[in-house]
N, C-alpha and C positions, 0 to 999 in steps of 0.2 A: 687615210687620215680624214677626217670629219675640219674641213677649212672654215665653216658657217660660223662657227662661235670663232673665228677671228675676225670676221666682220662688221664691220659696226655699223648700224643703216641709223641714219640722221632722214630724221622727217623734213619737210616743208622743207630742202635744198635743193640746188640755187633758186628753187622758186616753189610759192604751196601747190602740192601734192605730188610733189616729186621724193621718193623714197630712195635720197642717194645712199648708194653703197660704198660704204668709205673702207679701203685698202691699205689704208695709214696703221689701223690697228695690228694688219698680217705682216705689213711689211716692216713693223718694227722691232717684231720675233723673230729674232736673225733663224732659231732653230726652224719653226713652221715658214718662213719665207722660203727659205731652203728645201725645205721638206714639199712645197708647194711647186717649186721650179722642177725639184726632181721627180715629181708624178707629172709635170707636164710632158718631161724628156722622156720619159717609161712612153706614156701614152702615144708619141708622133718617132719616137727613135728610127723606124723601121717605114718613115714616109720617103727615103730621099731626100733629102734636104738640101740643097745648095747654100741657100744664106736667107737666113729671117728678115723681115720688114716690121716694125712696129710703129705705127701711130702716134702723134703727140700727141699728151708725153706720159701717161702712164703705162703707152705700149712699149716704150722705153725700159722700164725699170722689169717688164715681163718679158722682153723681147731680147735684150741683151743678153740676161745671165740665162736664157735659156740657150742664146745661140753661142755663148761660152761653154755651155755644157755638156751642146752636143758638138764643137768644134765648127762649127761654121763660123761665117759674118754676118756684121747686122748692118741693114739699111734704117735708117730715120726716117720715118714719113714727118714731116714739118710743117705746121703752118705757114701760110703764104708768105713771105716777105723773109724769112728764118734762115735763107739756104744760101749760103755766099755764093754758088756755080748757078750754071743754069740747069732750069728747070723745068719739068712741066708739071701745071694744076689742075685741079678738078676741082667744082664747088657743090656741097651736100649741102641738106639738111640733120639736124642736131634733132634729138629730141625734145630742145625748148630753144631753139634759135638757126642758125645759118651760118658758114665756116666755111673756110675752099685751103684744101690742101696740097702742097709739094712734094716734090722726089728730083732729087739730082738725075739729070738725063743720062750721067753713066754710072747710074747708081748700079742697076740691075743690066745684065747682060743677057740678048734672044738667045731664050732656051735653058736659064737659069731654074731651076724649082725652089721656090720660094713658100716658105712657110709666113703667114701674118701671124703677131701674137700681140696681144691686146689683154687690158684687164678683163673689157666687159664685152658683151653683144649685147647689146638691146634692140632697138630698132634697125640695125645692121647699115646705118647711111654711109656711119666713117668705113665701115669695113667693105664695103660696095664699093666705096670712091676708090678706099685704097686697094681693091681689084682693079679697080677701074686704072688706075695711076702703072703699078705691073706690067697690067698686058701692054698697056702703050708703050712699053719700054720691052718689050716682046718676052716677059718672065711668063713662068706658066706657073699657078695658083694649084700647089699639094693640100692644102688647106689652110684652118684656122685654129688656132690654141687660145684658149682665155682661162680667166679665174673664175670669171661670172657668165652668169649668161641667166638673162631676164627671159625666160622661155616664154611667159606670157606676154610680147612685146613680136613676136615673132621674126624676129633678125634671123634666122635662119633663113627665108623664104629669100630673101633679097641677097640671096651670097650664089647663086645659081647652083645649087647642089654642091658647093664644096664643099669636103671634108671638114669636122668641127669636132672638138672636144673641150669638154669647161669640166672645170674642177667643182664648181657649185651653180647650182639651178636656184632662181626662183620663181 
């Protein structure tokens, strides 16, 4: 299925010349929302999985019902201050600002294989940190799932070869 024409890219957001890609429009077609989880679960079925991690917070809404679907669990990566247990952070760069993210310390268990799924890749910082956030918790990185992925942005490069599939390029 062709997911492009469910996206809606809003110019000059949250700042000019930023071309946000808004997931509001896919994710309120229950049919293509669904149709979008299940080509992500076709694409990674057959990585091993232990239990997904998703990013705050629209890694949430791609990271959950994918790890419902293939039977696993899901971890929350959270921004800082969000997680009632303890934690450990890591602080990125955004692609128009600066953020540091959490993970409950017994979120993930040495020697877990953990799938990340995310909307987007862009610049790869969240998705770097939230490697970064795993291994410290001794999970090992099967790859990464998304909806999007801003190829010209090259977030690929900063994920150190791991495994990636996106549903839509731009």
């Amino acid at each position: 299925m062709d997911f492009k024409p469910y996206i809606r890219v809003i110019p000059d957001f949250p700042m000019p010349g930023i071309r946000f890609k808004d997931i509001t429009t896919l994710l309120n077609n229950g049919e293509v929302y669904r149709a979008a989880i299940d080509e992500l679960k076709e694409r990674v079925k057959d990585w091993e999985i232990d239990i997904i991690a998703g990013p705050e917070a629209r890694g949430f809404v791609i990271g959950a019902p994918l790890a419902l679907a293939l039977g696993v669990g899901f971890v929350p990566i959270r921004k800082s201050g969000k997680l009632p247990g303890e934690t450990v952070e890591a602080g990125y760069d955004l692609e128009y600002g600066k953020d540091t993210l959490a993970v409950h310390k017994d979120a993930i268990k040495p020697g877990q294989r953990v799938l990340i799924a995310d909307d987007l890749l862009a610049t790869g910082g969240t998705i770097a940190t939230t490697i970064k956030l795993i291994e410290q918790l001794g999970g090992e990185i099967v790859g990464a799932a998304f909806l999007i992925e801003l190829s010209y942005l090259d977030g690929r490069d900063k994920l150190n070869g791991a495994r990636i599939e996106s549903l839509v390029q731009y």
